[in-house]
C-alpha positions in Angstrom: -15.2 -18.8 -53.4 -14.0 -21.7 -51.5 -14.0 -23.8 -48.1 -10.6 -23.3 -46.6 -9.0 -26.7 -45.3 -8.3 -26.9 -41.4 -4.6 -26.9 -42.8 -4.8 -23.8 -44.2 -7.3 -22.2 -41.9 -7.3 -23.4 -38.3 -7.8 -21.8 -34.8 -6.1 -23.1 -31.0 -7.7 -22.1 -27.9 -6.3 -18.9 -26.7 -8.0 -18.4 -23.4 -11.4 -20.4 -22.2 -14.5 -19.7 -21.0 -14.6 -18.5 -17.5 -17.5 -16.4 -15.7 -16.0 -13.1 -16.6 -14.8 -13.6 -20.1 -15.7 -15.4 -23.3 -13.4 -18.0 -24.6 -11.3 -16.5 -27.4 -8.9 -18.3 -30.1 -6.3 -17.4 -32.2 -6.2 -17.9 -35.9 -3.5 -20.5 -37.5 -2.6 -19.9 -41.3 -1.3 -22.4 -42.9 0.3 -24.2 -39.5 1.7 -20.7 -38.5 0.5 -18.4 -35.7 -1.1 -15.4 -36.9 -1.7 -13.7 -33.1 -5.1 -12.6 -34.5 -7.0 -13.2 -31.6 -10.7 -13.5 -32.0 -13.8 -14.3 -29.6 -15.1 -17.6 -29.7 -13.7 -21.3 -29.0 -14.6 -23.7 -32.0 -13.9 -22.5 -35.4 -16.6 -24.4 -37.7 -16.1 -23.1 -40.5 -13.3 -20.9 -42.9 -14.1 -19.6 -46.4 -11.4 -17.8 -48.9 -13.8 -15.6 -51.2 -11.6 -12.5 -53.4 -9.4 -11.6 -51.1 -11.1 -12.2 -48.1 -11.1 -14.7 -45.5 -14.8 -15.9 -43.5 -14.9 -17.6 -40.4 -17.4 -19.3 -37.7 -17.0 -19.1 -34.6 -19.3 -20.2 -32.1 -18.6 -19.6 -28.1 -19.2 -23.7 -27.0 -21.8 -22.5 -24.1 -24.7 -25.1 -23.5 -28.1 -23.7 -23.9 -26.4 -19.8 -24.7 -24.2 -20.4 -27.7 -23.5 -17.5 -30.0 -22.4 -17.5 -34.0 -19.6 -15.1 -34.7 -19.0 -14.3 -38.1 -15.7 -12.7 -39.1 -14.6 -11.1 -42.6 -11.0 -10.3 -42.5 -8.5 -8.6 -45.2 -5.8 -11.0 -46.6 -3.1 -9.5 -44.4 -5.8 -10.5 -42.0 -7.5 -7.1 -40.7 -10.8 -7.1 -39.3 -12.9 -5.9 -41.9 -16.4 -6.7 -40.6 -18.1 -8.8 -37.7 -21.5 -9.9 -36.5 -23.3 -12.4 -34.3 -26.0 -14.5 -34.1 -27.9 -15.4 -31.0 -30.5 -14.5 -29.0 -30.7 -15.1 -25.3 -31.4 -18.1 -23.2 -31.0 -19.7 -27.0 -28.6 -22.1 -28.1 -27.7 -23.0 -31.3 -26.1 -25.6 -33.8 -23.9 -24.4 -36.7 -25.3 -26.6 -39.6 -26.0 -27.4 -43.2 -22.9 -24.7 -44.7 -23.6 -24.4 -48.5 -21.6 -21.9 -50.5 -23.6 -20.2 -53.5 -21.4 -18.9 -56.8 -20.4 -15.8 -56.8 -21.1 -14.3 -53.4 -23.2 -15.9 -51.3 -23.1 -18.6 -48.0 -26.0 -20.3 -46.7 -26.3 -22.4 -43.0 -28.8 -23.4 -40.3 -27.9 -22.2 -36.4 -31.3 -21.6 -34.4 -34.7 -20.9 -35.4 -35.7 -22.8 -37.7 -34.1 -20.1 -39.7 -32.1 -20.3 -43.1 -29.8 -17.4 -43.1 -27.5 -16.4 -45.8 -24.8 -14.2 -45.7 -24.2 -12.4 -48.8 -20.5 -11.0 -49.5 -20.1 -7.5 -50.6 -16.7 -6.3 -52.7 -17.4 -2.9 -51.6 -19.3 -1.9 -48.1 -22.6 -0.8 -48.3 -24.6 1.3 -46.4 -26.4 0.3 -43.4 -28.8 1.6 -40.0 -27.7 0.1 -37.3 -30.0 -2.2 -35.4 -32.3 -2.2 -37.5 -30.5 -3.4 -41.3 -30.2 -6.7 -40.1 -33.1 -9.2 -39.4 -33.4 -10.4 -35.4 -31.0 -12.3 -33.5 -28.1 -10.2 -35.3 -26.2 -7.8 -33.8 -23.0 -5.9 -34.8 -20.9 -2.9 -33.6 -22.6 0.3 -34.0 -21.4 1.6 -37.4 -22.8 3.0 -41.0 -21.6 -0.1 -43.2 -20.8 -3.4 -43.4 -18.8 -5.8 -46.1 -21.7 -8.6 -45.4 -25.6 -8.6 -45.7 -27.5 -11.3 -43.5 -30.9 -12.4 -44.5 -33.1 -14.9 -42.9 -35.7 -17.5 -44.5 -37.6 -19.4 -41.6 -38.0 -22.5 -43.0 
C-alpha cells in the first residue's frame, strides 16, 4: 500500500458546481487523460493498494461538503463507492494515515475517526444498515471496502 503522487494520480475539473449538478472531475494517470469521470471537485487524496487504486473526493460546498470514496480496478473500473456526509454538515478531509496491510485511517466531521478497511475479495453486506451513520452507498449485497467509525 501506498500514497500515489499527484504525478501519477491527479484529477482536472470536468464540470463545476452549479444548482442542478455536482461538480465532477476526471481522473489524470500519470499526466494522461483517463476520461473516467467521477463526482466531486478536489481530489485529496490517491492510494495504490494490490491492484487497486483509492481516491478522495470531496464536492468543495461550504457548510454541505461530502467525502466520496472511490475503489477502482487497475484498468480503472469502478469497483466500489461510498460517501460520507450528513446534511447541513460540512466537513474537512484530515489527518490520512495508511495502516500495513489493508487499512486507511482519516478525520472528516464528527469528531469521528473512520477507517476504511480494504477487502481483496467483496464481502457481504445489508444495505443501509452495514455501514455506521453518515455513509451511504448504492443499494447492493457487497462491497470491496468496510468503513468503521471511532468518535474520538
Amino acid at each position: 500500500m501506498r500514497l500515489l503522487q499527484p504525478r501519477e494520480f491527479s484529477a482536472r475539473l470536468a464540470s463545476p458546481y452549479t444548482e442542478s449538478a455536482l461538480a465532477s472531475s476526471e481522473v489524470v494517470l500519470n499526466g494522461q487523460p483517463t476520461g473516467v469521470i467521477m463526482t466531486g471537485a478536489i481530489l485529496h487524496a490517491a492510494i495504490e493498494w494490490n491492484s487497486f487504486r483509492i481516491a478522495f473526493f470531496t464536492d468543495d460546498i461550504p457548510f454541505e461538503d461530502t467525502l466520496r470514496i472511490y475503489m477502482l480496478s487497475a484498468d480503472m473500473v469502478l469497483v466500489d463507492a461510498a460517501e460520507l456526509g450528513v446534511i447541513y454538515s460540512t466537513g474537512v478531509f484530515a489527518d490520512l494515515r495508511l495502516q500495513l496491510p489493508d487499512a486507511v485511517t482519516f478525520h472528516f466531521f464528527a469528531d469521528t475517526e473512520w477507517r476504511l478497511v480494504l477487502l481483496e475479495d467483496p464481502e457481504f453486506s445489508f444495505p443501509f444498515v452495514s455501514d455506521p451513520t453518515g455513509v451511504s452507498r448504492k443499494l447492493k449485497f457487497s462491497r470491496h471496502f468496510r468503513i468503521e467509525a471511532r468518535p474520538v
